[in-house]
C-alpha positions as CSV (number, residue, x, y, z in Angstrom):
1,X,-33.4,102.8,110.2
2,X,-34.3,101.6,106.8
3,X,-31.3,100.0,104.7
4,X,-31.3,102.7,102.1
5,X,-30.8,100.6,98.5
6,X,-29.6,101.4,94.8
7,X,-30.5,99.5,92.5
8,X,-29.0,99.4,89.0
9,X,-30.9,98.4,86.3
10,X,-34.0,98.7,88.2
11,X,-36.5,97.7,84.6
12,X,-34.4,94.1,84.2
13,X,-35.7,91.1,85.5
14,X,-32.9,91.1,88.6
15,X,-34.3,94.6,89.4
16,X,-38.0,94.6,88.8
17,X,-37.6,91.2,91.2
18,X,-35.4,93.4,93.8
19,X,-38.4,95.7,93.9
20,X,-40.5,92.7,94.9
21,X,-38.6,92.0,98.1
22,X,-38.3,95.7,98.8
23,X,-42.2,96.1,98.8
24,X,-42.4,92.9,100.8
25,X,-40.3,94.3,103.3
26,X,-41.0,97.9,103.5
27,X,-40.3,98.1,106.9
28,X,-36.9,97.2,106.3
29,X,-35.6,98.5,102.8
30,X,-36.2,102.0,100.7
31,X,-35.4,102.6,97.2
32,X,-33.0,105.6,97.5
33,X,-32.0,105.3,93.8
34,X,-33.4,103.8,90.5
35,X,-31.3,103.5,87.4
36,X,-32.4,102.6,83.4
37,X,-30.7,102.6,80.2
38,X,-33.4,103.0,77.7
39,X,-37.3,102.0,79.5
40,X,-38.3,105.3,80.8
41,X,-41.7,104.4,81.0
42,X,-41.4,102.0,83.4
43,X,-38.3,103.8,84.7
44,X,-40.9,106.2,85.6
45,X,-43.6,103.7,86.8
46,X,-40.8,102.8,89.1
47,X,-40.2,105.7,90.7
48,X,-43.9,107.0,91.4
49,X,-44.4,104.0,93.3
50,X,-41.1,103.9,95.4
51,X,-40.6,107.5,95.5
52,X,-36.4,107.2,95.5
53,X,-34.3,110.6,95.9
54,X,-33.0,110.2,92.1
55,X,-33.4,108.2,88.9
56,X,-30.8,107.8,86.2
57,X,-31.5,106.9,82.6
58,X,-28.4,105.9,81.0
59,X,-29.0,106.9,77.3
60,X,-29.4,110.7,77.9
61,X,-31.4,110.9,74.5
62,X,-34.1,109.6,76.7
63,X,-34.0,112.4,79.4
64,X,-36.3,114.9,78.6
65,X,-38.5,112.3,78.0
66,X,-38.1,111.2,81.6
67,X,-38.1,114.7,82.8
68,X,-42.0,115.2,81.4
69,X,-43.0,111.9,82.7
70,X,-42.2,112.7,85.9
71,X,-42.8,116.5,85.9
72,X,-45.4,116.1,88.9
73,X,-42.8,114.9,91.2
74,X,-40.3,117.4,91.9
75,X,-39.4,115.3,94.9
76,X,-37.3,113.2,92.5
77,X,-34.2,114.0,91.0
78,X,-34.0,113.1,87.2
79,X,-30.5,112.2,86.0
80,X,-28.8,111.5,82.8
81,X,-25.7,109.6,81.6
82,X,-22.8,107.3,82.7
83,X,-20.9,109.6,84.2
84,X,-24.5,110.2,86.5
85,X,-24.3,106.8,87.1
86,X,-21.3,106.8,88.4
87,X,-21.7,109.8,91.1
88,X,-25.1,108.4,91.9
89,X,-23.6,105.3,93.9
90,X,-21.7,108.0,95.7
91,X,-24.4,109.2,97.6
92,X,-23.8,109.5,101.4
93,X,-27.1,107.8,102.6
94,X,-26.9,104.7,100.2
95,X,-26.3,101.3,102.6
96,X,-26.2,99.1,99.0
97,X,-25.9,98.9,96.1
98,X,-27.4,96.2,93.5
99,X,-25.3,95.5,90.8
100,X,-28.1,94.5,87.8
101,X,-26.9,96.4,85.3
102,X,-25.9,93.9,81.7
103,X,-23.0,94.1,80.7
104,X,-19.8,95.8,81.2
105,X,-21.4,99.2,81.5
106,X,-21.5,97.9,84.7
107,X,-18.0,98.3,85.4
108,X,-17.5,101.4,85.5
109,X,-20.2,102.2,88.5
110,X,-19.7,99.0,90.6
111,X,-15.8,100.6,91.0
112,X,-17.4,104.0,92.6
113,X,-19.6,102.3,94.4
114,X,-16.9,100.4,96.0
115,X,-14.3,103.1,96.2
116,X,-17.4,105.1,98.1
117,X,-17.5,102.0,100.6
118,X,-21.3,100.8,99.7
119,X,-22.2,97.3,100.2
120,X,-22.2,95.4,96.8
121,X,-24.7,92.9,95.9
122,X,-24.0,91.8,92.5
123,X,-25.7,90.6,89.8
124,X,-24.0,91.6,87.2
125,X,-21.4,88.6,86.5
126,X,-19.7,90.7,83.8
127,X,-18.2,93.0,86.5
128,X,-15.9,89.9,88.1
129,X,-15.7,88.7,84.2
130,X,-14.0,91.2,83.0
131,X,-12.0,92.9,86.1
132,X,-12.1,90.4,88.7
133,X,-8.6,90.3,90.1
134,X,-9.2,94.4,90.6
135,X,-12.8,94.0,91.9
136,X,-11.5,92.2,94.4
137,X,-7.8,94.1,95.3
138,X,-10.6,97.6,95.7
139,X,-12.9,95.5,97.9
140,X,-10.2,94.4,100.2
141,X,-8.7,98.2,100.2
142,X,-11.7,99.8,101.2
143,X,-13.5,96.8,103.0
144,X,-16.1,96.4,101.2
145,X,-18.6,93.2,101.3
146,X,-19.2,91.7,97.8
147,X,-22.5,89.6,98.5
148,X,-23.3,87.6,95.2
149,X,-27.0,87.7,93.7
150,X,-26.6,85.0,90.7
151,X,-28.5,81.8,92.4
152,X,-25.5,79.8,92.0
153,X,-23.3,81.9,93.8
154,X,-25.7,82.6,96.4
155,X,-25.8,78.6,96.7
156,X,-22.4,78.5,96.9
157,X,-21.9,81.0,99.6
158,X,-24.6,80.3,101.5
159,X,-23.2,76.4,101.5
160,X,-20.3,78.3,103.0
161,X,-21.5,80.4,105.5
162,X,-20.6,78.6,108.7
163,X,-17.5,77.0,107.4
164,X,-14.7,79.4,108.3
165,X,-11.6,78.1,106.9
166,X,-12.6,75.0,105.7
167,X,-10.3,73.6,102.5
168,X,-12.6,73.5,99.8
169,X,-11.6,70.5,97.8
170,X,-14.3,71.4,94.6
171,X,-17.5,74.0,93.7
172,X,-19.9,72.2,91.5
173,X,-22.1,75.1,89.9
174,X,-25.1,73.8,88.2
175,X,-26.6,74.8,85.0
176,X,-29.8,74.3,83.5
177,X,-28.2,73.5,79.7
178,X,-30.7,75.5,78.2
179,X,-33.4,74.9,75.5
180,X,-30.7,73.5,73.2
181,X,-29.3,70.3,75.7
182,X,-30.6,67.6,74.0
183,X,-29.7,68.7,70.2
184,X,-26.9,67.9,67.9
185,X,-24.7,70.0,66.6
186,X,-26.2,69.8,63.1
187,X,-29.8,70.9,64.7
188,X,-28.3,73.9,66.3
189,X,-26.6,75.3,63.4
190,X,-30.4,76.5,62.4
191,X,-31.7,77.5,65.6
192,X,-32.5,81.4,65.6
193,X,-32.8,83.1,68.1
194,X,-36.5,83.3,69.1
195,X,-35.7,79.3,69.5
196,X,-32.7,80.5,72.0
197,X,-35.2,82.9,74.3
198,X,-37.1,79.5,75.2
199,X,-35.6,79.1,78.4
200,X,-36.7,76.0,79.9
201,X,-36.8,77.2,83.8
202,X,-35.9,80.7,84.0
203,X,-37.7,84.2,83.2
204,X,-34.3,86.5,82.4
205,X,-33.8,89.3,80.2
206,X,-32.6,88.4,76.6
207,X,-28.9,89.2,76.8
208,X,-28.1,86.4,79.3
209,X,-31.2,84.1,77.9
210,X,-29.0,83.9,74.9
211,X,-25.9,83.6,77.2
212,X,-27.4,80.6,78.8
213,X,-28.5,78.8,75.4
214,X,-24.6,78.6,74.3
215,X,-23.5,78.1,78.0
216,X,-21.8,81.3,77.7
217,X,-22.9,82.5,81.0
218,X,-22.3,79.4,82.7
219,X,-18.3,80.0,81.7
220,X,-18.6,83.5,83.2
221,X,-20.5,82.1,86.4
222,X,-16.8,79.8,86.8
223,X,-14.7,83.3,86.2
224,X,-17.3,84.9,88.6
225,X,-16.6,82.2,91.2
226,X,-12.8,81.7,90.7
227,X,-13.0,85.6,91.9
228,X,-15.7,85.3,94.7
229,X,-14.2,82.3,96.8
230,X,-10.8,82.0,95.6
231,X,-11.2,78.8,94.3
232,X,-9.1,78.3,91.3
233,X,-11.6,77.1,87.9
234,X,-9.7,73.4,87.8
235,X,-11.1,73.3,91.0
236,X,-14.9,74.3,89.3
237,X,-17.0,71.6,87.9
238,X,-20.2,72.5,85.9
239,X,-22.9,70.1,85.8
240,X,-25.9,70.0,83.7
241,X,-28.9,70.0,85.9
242,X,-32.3,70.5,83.9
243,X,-34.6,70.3,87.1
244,X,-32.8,73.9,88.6
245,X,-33.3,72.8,92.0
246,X,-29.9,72.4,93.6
247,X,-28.6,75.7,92.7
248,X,-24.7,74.6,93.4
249,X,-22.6,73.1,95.9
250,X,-19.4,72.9,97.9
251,X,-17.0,69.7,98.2
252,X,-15.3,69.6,101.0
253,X,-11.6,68.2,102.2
254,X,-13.3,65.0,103.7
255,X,-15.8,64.4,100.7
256,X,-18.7,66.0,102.5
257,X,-21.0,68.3,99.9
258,X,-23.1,71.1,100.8
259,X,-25.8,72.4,98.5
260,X,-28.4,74.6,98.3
261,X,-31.6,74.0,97.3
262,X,-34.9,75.8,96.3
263,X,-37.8,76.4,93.2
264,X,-36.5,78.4,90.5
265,X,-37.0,82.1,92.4
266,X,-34.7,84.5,92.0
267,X,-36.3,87.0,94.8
268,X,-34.4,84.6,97.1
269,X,-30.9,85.6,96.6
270,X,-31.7,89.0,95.9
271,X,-33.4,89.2,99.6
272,X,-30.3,87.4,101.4
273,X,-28.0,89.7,99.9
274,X,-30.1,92.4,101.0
275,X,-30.4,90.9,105.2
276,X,-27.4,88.8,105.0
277,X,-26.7,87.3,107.5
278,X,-30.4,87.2,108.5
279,X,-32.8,85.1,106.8
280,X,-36.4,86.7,106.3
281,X,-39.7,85.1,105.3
282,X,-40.7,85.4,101.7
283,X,-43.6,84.2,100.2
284,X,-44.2,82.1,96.7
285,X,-43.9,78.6,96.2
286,X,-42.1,76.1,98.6
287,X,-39.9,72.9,97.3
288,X,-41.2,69.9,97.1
289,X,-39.0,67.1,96.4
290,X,-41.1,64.7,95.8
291,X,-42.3,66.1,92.5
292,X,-38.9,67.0,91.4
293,X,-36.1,64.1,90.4
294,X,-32.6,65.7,90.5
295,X,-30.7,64.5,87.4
296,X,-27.2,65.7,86.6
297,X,-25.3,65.5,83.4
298,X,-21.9,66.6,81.9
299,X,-21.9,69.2,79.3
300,X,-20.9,68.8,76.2
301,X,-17.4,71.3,75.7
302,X,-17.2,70.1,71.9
303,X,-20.8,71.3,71.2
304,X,-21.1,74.4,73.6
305,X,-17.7,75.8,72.7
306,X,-18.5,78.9,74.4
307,X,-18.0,77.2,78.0
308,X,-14.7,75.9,76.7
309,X,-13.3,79.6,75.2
310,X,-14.0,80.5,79.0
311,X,-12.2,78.4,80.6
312,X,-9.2,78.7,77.7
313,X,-10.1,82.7,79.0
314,X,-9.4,81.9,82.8
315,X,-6.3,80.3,82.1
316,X,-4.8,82.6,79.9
317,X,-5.8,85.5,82.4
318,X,-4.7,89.2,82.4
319,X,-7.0,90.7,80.0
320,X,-8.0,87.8,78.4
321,X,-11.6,87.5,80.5
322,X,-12.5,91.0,79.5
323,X,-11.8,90.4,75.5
324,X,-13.8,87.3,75.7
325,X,-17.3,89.3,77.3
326,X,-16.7,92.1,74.9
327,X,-16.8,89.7,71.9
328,X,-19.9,87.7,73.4
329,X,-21.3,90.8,74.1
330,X,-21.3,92.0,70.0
331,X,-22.1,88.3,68.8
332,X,-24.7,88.1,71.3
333,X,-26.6,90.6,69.9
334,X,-25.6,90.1,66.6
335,X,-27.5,86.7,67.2
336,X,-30.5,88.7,68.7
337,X,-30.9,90.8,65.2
338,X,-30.2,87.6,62.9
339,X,-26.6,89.1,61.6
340,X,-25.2,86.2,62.6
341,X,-26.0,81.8,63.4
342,X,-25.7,80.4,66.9
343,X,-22.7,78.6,66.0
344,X,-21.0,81.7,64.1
345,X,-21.1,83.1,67.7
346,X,-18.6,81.1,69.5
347,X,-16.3,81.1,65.9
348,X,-16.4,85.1,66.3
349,X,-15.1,85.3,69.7
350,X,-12.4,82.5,69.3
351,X,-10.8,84.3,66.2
352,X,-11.4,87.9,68.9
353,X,-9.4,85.9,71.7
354,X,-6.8,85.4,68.6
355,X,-6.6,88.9,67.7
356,X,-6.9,91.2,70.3
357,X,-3.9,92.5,72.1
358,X,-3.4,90.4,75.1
359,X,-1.9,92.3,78.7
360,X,-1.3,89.8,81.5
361,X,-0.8,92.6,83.9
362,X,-4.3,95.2,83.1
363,X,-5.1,98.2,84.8
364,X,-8.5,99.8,84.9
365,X,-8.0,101.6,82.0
366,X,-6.5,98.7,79.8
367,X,-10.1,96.8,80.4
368,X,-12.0,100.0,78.7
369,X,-8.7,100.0,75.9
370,X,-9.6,96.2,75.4
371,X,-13.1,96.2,75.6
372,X,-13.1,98.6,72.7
373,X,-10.4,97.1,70.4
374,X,-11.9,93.7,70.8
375,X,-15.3,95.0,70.1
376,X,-14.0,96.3,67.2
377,X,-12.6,93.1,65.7
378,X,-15.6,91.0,66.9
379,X,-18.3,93.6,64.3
380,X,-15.3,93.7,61.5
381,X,-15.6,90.0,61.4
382,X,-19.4,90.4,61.6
């Protein structure tokens, strides 16, 4: 039987890519579901190739849109909506679901997902960002797998498959450092953000492009991982890598480090979510160490301030993680539309960490209370 799939955020770059491995292993995989927020075009695209049961488009100002463009196929089931999205990942003959989504829209669907036992493979970091101490409690109540689909956590947990209940002594998650590592402060204070979407080794979409340039998302990869292996973020060391080869690593309790290690492809940890704990061949370009030196730096907390405010996040906890995303995530595209200067960014979610009501102890509904208060003061101070 074919693995029946979800995927969420099929038009991003994590979901056209998931496609990819689907079509590469047809004989394994079917698209049951394909979800949007705004693209319909190739929302629709998508779904006369795959031929899934259902597509959603988030924005329902889009759906009749959708529904002409794919009139001819009565086969599929046109949706609209959040609430759509969330009784989508419901359905009885999904096997997984993949978490692209950006943002925390993807909260809210992840959740039912999990409460409706699915398989999670997640690439949306914002889910464990902002809720991952509840992520993790409805995983372990309905026994659900959580199989990560960011590179560096796939390097991480593939560096620990095989390991049991080995003491982790340290995770070192790399990072790129983006297109601004070698720049002073002075020279970033003018970047814009068309400087920013120069990534140096990866093709992403331009939310988490930008994330990257202020190490942003690196801050929520260490809240991501605190969450996945239980590995508390003093126990997290980020290193500056430029070459993106050695995705992460594990220290162990007797010094020994694990790593993995590949060309920047981002179809690999998609596809070893998806046949975990299989490994299955996939084509495109092969490693060759002899054309790549590995260098690793530290990063710079004083001039990336955004990787600090997540770590001050991690160790405040409670509800603190969820008021720092929803601030990055109004700066972020503040940035995007010129309302507001790279540096500006990381000013407006420090004053937002300041400001918003703080609950040690959140429920579900406190994250969607916070998210909207603290996006709120982030655009006031805009």
């Amino acid at each position: 039987m074919k693995k029946q799939i979800a995927i969420l955020g099929s038009t991003g770059s994590i979901g056209t890519q998931a496609l990819e491995v689907i079509e590469e292993h047809s004989d394994l995989f079917e698209v049951y579901c394909l979800t949007a927020n705004n693209r319909v075009e190739l929302l629709a695209q998508q779904a006369r190739k795959f031929h899934p049961a259902a597509v959603v488009i988030a924005n329902e100002a889009r759906y009749d849109e959708l529904c002409q463009l794919l009139a001819d196929q009565p086969d599929i089931k046109v949706y609209a909506g959040a609430k759509a999205l969330d009784e989508i990942v419901e359905a009885e003959p999904i096997d997984m679901v993949l978490a692209a989504m950006v943002g925390f829209a993807g909260l809210s669907p992840t959740v039912h997902a999990i409460r409706a036992h699915k398989k999670i493979c997640l690439a949306n970091k914002e889910t464990l960002v902002v809720a991952g101490e509840l992520i993790c409690q409805l995983a372990s109540e309905y026994h659900v797998p959580i199989l990560p689909v960011d590179s560096e956590h796939s390097a991480i947990f593939q560096s620990l498959v095989g390991e049991g209940d080995n003491p982790v002594e340290k995770i070192l998650l790399t990072c790129s450092g983006g297109p601004f590592r070698l720049m002073t402060t002075e020279q970033m204070a003018t970047v814009t953000a068309a400087d920013a979407l120069r990534h140096p080794t990866w093709d992403m979409g331009a939310k988490i492009t930008i994330d990257s340039a202020s190490l942003m998302n690196k801050g929520f990869e260490v809240i991501e991982a605190k969450w996945l292996f239980g590995v508390p973020a003093e126990r997290i060391q980020v290193l500056i890598h430029p070459q993106s080869i050695v995705h992460s690593a594990v220290q162990f309790c007797d010094g020994s480090v694990k790593a993995q290690l590949g060309v920047p492809d981002m179809r690999l940890p998609i596809q070893y979510a998806f046949s975990f704990p299989d490994r299955l061949t996939l084509s495109g370009d092969r490693l060759d160490l002899f054309r790549h030196p590995l260098e690793f730096f530290e990063p710079d907390m004083e001039k990336f301030r955004c990787l600090a405010l997540a770590f001050e996040a991690i160790a405040r906890g409670g509800n603190m993680p969820c008021i720092l995303n929803a601030a990055n995530e109004v700066v972020n595209e503040a940035f995007r539309h010129d309302r507001c200067s790279f540096p500006q960014m990381a000013e407006i979610i420090d004053k937002t960490m300041q400001r918003a009501t703080f609950d040690a102890n959140p429920s579900l509904d406190t994250y969607f209370r916070t998210d909207a208060e603290a996006r709120a003061i982030a655009a006031e101070m805009l």
